[in-house]
C-alpha positions as CSV (number, residue, x, y, z in Angstrom):
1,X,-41.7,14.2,-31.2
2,X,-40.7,17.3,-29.2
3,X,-40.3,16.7,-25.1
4,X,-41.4,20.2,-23.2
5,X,-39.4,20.8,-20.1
6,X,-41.3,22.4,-17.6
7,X,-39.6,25.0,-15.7
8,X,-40.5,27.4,-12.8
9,X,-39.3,31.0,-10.7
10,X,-37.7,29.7,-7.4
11,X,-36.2,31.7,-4.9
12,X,-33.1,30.0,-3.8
13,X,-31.6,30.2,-0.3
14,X,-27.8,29.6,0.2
15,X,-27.4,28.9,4.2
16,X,-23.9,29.2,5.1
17,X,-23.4,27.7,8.2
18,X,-19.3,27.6,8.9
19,X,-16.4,28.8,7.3
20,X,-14.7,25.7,5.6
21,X,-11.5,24.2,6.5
22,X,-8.3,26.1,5.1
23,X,-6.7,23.1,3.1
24,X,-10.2,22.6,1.8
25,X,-10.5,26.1,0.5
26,X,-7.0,25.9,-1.0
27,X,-8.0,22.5,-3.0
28,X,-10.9,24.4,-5.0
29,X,-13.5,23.7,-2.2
30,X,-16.0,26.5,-1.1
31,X,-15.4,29.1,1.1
32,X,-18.5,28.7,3.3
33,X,-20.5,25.3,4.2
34,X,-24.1,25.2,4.8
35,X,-27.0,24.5,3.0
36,X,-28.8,25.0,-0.3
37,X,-32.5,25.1,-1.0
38,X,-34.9,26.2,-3.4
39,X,-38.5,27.2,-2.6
40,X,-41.7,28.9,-4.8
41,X,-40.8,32.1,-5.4
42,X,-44.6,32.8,-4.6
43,X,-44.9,31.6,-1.0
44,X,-44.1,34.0,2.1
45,X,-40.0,33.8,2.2
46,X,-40.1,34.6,5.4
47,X,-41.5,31.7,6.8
48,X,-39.6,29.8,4.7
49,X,-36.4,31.8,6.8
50,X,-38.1,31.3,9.8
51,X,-38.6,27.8,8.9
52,X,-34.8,27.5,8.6
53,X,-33.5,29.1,11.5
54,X,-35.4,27.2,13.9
55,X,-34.3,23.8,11.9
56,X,-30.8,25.0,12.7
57,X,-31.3,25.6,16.3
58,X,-33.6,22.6,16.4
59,X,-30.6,20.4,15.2
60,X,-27.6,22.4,16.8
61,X,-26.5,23.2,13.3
62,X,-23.8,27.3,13.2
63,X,-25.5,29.3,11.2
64,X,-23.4,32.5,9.5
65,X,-25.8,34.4,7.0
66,X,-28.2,33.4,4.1
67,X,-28.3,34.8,0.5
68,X,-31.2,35.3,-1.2
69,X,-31.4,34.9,-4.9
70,X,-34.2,34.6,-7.4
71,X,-33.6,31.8,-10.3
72,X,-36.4,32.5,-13.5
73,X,-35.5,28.6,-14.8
74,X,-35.9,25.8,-12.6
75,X,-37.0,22.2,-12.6
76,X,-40.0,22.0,-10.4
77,X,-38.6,18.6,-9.2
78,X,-35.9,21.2,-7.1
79,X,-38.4,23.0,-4.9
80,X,-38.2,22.1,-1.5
81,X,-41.2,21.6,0.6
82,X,-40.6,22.5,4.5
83,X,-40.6,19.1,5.3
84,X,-37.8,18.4,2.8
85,X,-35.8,21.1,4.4
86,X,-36.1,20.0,7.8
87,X,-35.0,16.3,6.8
88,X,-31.9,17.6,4.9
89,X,-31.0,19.6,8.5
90,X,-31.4,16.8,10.5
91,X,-30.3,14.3,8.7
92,X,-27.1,16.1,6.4
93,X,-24.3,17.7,9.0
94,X,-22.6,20.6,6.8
């Protein structure tokens, strides 16, 4: 019997928050440190920005820049709802 994945179109935001430390960089590690979320590709983005940049003032988190990228194949199980992205703010320091 044949399993069918599901997948979805998701718009993913990558928040980056603070340039990482130099030894970390040199080690393989990313250049920027923030956040990553995923969110329908048919809601309003930019309340989903909006939504974002007052978590990060909310929570006293830097915030840099946020790229915008659209994904065509994604788990459904990786959207985040606004409540999700709020809890990984408050609750995940970059």
């Amino acid at each position: 019997m044949e399993k069918t994945i599901t997948m979805c179109s998701a718009v993913h935001i990558d928040v980056q928050c603070e340039r990482n430390d130099a030894d970390a960089i040199a080690d393989g590690g990313p250049l920027m440190l923030g956040y990553s979320f995923y969110v329908p590709k048919d809601e309003r983005l930019s309340e989903y920005k909006q939504h974002i940049r007052e978590c990060l003032s909310r929570y006293n988190r830097p915030f840099i820049n946020m790229e915008i990228t659209i994904r065509d194949r994604i788990s459904p199980r990786f959207i985040n709802t606004k409540e999700q992205i709020e809890d990984t703010i408050r609750l995940e320091s970059i």
